[in-house]
C-alpha positions in Angstrom: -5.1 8.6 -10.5 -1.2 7.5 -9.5 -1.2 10.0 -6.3 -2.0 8.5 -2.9 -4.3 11.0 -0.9 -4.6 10.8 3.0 -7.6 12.8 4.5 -8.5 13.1 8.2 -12.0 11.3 8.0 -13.2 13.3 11.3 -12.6 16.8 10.2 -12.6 16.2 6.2 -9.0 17.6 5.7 -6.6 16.5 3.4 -3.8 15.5 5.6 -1.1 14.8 3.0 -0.8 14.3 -1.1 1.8 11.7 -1.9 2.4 11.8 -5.1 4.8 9.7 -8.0 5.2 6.7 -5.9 3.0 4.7 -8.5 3.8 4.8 -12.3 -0.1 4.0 -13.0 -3.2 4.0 -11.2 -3.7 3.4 -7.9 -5.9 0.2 -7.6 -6.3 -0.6 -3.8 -5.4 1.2 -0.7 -5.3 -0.6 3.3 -4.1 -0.1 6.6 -2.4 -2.5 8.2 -4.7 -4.2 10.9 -2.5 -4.3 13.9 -1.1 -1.1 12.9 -2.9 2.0 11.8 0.1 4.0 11.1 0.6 1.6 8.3 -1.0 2.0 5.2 0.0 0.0 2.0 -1.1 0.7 -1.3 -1.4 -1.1 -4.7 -1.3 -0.1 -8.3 -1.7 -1.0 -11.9 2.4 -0.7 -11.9 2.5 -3.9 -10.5 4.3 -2.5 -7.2 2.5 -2.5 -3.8 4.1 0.0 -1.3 4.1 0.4 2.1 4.3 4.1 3.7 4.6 4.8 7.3 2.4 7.6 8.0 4.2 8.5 11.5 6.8 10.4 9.2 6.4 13.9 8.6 9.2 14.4 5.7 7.7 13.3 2.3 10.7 11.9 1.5 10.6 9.2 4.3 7.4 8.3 3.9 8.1 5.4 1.4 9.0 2.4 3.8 9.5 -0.4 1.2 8.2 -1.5 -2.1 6.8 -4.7 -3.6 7.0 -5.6 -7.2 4.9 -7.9 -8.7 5.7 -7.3 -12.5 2.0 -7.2 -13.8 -1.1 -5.1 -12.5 -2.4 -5.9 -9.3 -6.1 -5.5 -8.7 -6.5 -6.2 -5.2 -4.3 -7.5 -1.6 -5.2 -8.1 1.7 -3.9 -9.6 5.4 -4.1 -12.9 6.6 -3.0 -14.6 9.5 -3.1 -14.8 13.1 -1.5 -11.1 13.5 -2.1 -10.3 10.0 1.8 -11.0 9.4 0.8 -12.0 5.9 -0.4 -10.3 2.1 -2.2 -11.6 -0.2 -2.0 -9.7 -4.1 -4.0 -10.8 -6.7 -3.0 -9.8 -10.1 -4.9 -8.9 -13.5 -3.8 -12.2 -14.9 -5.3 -13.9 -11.5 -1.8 -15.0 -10.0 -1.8 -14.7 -6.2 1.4 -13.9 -4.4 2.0 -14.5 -0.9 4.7 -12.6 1.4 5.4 -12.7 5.0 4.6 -8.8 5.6 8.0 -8.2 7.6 10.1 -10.5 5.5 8.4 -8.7 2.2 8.4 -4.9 3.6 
């Protein structure tokens, strides 16, 4: 599935559908640690994007993306703050990005 789905875990709704932000299938989904407003997302595209979830217009949901130019399987924080990604791709590279200097 290439849509990103965001449900409210306490009630079971479906808070919002964003959809055609990735080109393939979504692979891994996170929030932020230090931020739970932030929630970053990765795909077999080879992009990992970052939506800010405090917006209420679709169209400014999209914060920033990341391209990594071959499917990613998996990313993750580091750090003390968690001011740093890891993303592991299908052909087992590992990028590294400062999260404010990358988003």
């Amino acid at each position: 599935e290439e849509d990103v789905y965001v449900w409210d875990v306490g009630s079971g709704k479906g808070m919002m559908k964003m959809e055609e932000y990735h080109a393939d299938e979504v692979t891994s989904m996170a929030f932020h640690p230090g931020n739970s407003s932030m929630l970053f997302s990765s795909g077999g595209d080879g992009m990992v994007n970052q939506y800010d979830l405090n917006q209420s217009d679709e169209d400014e949901i999209l914060e920033a993306t990341i391209n990594c130019e071959q499917p990613i399987t998996s990313f993750g924080f580091f750090g003390k703050n968690n001011e740093f990604m890891h993303i592991l791709t299908t052909m087992e590279e590992v990028h590294i990005y400062g999260v404010e200097e990358a988003f």
